[in-house]
N, C-alpha and C positions, 0 to 999 in steps of 0.2 A: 687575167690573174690579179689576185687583190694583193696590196703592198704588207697589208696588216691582217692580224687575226685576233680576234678575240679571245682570250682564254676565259676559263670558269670561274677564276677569281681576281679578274675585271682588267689584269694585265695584259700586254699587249704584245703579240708575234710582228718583230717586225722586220721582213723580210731583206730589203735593202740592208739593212745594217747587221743582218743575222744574228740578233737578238729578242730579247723579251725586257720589255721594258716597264715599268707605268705609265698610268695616263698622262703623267705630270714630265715624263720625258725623264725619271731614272731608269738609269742602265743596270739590269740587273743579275743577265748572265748570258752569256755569250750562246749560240745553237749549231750543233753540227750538222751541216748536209742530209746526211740519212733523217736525223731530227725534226727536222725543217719538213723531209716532202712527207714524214708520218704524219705532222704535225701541222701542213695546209690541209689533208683529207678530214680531218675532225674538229677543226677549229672554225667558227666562225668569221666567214671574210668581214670587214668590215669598213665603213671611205671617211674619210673627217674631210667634209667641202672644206671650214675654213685653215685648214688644216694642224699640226699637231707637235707637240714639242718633241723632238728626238734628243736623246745622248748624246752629247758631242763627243765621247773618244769611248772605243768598245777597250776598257785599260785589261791587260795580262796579269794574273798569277804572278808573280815572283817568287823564285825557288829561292827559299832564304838557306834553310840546311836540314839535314839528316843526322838523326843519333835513335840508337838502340838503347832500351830501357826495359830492365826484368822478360828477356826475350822476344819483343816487340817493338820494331822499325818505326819510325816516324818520320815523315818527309813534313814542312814546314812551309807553307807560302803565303807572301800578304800583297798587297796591293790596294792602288789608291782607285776609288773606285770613283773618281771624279769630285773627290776635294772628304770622302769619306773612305778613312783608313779600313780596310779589313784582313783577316787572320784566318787560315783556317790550316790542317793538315789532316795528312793521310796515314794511315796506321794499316801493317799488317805482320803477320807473324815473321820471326827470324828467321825460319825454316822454308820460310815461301817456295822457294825451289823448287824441293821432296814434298811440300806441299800439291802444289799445281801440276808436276809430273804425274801424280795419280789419275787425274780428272781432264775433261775436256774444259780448259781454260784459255783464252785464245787471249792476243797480245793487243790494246788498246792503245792508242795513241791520242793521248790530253793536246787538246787543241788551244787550251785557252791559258797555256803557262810559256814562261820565256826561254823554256830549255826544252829539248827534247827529250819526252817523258812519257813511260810507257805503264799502264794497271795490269795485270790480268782481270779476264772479267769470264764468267759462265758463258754469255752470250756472243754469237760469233756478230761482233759488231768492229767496225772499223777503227770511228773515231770517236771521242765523245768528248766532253767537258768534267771540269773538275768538280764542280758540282754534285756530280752523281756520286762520287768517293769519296769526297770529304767532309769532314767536319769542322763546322765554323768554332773561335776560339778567340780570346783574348790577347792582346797583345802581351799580359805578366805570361800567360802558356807557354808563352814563345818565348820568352826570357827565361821558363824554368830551367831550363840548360846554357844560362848565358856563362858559366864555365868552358863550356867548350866553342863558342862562339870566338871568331875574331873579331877586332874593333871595328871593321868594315860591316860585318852582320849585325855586331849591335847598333851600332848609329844607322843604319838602316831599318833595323825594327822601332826604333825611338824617334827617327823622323815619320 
């Protein structure tokens, strides 16, 4: 079994560290289990003899905070992604509830945040990454509600 895989757009599965990285050794997102064995069947194995820079730390998601705005939920998380800061949240309706009670929507557990955090998703999958939910964002995004923020969330989004 090969350590690494190649994807289609030159980044790198890599197995040991259960991530996808570049060639240059950035960490780029984190892979869940199911992920990974889909994702050795289709990928190209690949060896680097002299071998290959890896990510030094696969960094977490940090749940920064939650606010509802014109009927729509926002959940809010950033993290260092090894000396570069990033933003991103997740959006869905207020009603999610009576939403998802209609349909087959099963209950997904984010693997790559620092709190225990669950999506609904259509597909009956276990685990997955924040990645597939969210959308990246600016660090002023995340200050648009720094009224409801305490001092600890701001000075955590500002460092």
């Amino acid at each position: 079994m090969s350590k690494y895989y190649l994807t289609d757009h030159g980044n790198i599965l890599n197995i040991k560290k259960k991530c996808f990285q570049t060639p240059m050794g950035k960490f780029l997102r984190l892979v869940s289990d199911n992920e990974m064995e889909y994702l050795k069947n289709i990928l190209i194995p690949i060896k680097f003899p002299n071998g290959i820079y890896e990510p030094e730390n696969t960094p977490l998601w940090h749940f920064i905070y939650h606010v509802e705005n014109d009927g729509v939920l926002y959940d809010y998380f950033g993290r260092d992604n090894n000396g570069i800061v990033e933003f991103c949240y997740v959006s869905y309706p207020s009603y999610v509830s009576d939403y998802y009670d209609d349909y087959d929507y099963y209950d997904v557990k984010i693997i790559d945040v620092n709190i225990d955090y669950y999506l609904k998703y259509y597909l009956d999958i276990n685990e997955s990454v924040l990645y597939h939910f969210a959308t990246p964002c600016f660090r002023q995004d995340v200050l648009e509600y720094e009224y409801l923020l305490t001092e600890d969330q701001i000075r955590s989004v500002k460092i």
